[in-house]
C-alpha positions as CSV (number, residue, x, y, z in Angstrom):
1,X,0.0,0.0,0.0
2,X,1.5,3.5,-1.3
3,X,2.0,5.7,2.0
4,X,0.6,8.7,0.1
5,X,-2.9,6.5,0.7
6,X,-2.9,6.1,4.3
7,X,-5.0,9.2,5.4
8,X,-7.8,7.7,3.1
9,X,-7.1,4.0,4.8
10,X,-8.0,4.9,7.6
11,X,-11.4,5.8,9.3
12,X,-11.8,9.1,11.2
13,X,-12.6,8.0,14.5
14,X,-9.7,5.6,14.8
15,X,-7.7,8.8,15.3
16,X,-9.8,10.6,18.0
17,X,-8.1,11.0,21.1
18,X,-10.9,9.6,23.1
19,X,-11.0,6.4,24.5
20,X,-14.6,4.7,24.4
21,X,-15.1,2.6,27.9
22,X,-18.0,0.5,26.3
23,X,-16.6,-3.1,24.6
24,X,-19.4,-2.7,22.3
25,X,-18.0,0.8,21.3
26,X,-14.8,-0.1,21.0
27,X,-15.3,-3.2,19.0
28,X,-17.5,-1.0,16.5
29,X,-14.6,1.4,16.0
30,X,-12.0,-1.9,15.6
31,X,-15.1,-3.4,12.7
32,X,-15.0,0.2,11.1
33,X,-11.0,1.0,11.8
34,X,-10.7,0.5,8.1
35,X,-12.7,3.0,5.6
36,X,-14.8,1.5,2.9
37,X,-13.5,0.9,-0.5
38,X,-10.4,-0.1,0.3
39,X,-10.9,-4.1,0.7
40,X,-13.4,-5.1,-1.4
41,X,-13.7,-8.8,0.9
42,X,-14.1,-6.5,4.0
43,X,-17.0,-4.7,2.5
44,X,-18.4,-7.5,1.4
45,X,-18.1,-9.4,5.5
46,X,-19.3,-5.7,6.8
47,X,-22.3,-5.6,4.1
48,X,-22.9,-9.8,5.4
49,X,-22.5,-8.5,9.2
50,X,-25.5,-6.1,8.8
51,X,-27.5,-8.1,6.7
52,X,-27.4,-10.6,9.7
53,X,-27.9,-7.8,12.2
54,X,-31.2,-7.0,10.1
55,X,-32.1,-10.7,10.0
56,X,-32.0,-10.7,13.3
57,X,-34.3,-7.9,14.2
58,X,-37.0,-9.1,12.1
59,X,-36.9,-12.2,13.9
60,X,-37.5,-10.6,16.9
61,X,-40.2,-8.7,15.7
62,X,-41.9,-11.6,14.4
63,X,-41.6,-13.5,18.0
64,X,-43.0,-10.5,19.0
65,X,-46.1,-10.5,16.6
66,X,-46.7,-14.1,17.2
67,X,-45.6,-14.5,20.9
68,X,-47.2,-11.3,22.3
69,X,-44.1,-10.8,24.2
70,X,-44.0,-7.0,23.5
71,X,-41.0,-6.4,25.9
72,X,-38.4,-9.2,24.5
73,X,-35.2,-7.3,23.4
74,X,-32.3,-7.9,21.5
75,X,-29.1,-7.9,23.9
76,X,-25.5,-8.6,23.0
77,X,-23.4,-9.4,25.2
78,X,-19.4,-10.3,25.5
79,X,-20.4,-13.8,27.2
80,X,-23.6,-15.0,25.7
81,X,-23.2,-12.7,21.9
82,X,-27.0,-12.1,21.1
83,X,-29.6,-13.2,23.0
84,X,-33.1,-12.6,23.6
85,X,-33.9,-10.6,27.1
86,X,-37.9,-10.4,29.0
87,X,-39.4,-9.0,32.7
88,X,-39.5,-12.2,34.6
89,X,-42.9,-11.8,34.6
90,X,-43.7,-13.5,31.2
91,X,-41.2,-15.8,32.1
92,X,-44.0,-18.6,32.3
93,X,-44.8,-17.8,28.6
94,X,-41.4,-18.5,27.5
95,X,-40.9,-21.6,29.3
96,X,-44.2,-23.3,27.9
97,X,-43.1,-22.8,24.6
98,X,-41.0,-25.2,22.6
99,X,-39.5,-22.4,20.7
100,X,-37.2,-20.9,23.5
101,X,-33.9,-22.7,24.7
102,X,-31.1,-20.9,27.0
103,X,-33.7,-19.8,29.3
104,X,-31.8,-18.6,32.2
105,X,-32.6,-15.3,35.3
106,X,-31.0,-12.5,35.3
107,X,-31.1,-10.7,38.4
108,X,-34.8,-11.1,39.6
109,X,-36.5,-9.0,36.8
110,X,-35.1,-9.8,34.1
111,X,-34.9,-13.5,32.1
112,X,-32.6,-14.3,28.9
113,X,-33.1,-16.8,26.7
114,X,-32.8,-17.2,22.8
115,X,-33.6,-19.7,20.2
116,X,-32.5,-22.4,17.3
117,X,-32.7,-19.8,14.8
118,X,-31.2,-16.8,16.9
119,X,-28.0,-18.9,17.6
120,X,-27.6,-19.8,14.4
121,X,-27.4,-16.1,13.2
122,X,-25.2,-15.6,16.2
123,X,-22.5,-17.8,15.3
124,X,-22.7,-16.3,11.7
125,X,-22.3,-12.6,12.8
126,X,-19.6,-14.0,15.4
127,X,-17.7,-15.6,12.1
128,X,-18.2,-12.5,10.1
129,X,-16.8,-10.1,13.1
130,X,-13.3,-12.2,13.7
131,X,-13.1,-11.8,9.2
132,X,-13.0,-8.3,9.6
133,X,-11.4,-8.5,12.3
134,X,-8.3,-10.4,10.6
135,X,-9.0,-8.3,7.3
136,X,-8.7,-5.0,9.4
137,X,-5.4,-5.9,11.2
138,X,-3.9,-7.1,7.6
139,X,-5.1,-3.5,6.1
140,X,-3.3,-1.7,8.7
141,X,-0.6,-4.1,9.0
142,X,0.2,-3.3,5.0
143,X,0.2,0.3,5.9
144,X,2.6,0.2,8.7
145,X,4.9,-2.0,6.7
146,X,4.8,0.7,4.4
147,X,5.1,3.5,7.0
148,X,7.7,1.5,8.4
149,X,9.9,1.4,4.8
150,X,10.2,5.2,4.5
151,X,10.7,6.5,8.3
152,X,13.9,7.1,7.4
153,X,13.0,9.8,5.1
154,X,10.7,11.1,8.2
155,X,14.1,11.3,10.4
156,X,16.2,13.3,7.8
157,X,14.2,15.5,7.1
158,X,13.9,16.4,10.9
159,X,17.6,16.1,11.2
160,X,18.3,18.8,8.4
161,X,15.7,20.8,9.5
162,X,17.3,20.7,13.1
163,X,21.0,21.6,11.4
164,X,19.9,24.7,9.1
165,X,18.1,26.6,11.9
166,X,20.0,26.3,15.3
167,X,18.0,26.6,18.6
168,X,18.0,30.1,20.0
169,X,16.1,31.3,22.8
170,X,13.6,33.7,22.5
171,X,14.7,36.9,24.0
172,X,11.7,38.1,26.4
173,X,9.7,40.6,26.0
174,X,9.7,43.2,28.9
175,X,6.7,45.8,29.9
176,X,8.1,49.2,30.7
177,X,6.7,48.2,34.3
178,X,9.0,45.4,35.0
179,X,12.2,47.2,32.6
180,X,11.6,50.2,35.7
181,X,11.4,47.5,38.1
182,X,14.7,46.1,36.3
183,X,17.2,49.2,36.9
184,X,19.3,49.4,39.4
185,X,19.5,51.5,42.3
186,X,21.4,54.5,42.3
């Protein structure tokens, strides 16, 4: 990769001095490190990744429709990936069904469970997140090698710089308060 590309490589957040404290955040910015147009397979595993993502939320709406389980979410989670979240009240509901496996409390008002189809689509968007992620960390790999081939240019040019213009201290600038303030005694 041509050095002289590497502001268009990579995405604008990646070089925002904040620091996002939210794994979810940071693994968006890590999916999106990368802008588009510049790997054609990782546009295609991003395009996949949110095509699953919108597969996803229709099911949920359609166990919603069918079920009458108007307060199941969507959740992700770093342990469990997507699953489906309810008030422990309808927990009854769930657990009659078939449908619903993983059915598990959290805390006492909440219950989490998910189903055949939901895990499926899981485990795709969990293949299609470690792609990008290897596809990202190539990219940037690339343009480090190629940062890394001309950094000597980088350090001459600082050198010369440093040897035409020697360092002199800037003489300071003194009100005529602090010149009066200055003179000696006589």
């Amino acid at each position: 990769m041509p050095l002289h590309h590497a502001p268009c490589c990579i995405a604008r957040g990646l070089l925002s001095q904040t620091y996002c404290t939210r794994t979810s955040q940071r693994m968006l910015e890590c999916l999106f490190a990368v802008k588009p147009k510049v790997c054609s397979f990782l546009d295609v595993t991003r395009q996949t990744l949110g095509d699953s993502n919108n597969d996803m939320d229709r099911l949920v709406a359609g166990y919603v429709d069918t079920h009458a389980l108007t307060d199941l979410k969507l959740v992700y989670t770093d342990r469990r990936g997507y699953h489906l979240t309810l008030p422990a009240s309808q927990r009854d509901v769930v657990e009659k069904n078939d449908l619903f496996i993983r059915i598990a409390s959290q805390a006492k008002k909440t219950v989490a469970c998910s189903t055949e189809q939901l895990v499926q689509l899981n485990n795709r968007c969990k293949e299609m997140i470690s792609q990008i992620l290897l596809s990202t960390e190539e990219c940037l790999g690339k343009l480090q090698d190629a940062i890394r081939a001309r950094l000597h240019l980088i350090f001459a040019v600082g050198e010369s710089v440093r040897d035409r213009r020697p360092y002199t201290s800037p003489r300071p600038v003194l009100s005529p308060r602090s010149r009066a303030r200055l003179t000696p005694l006589r």
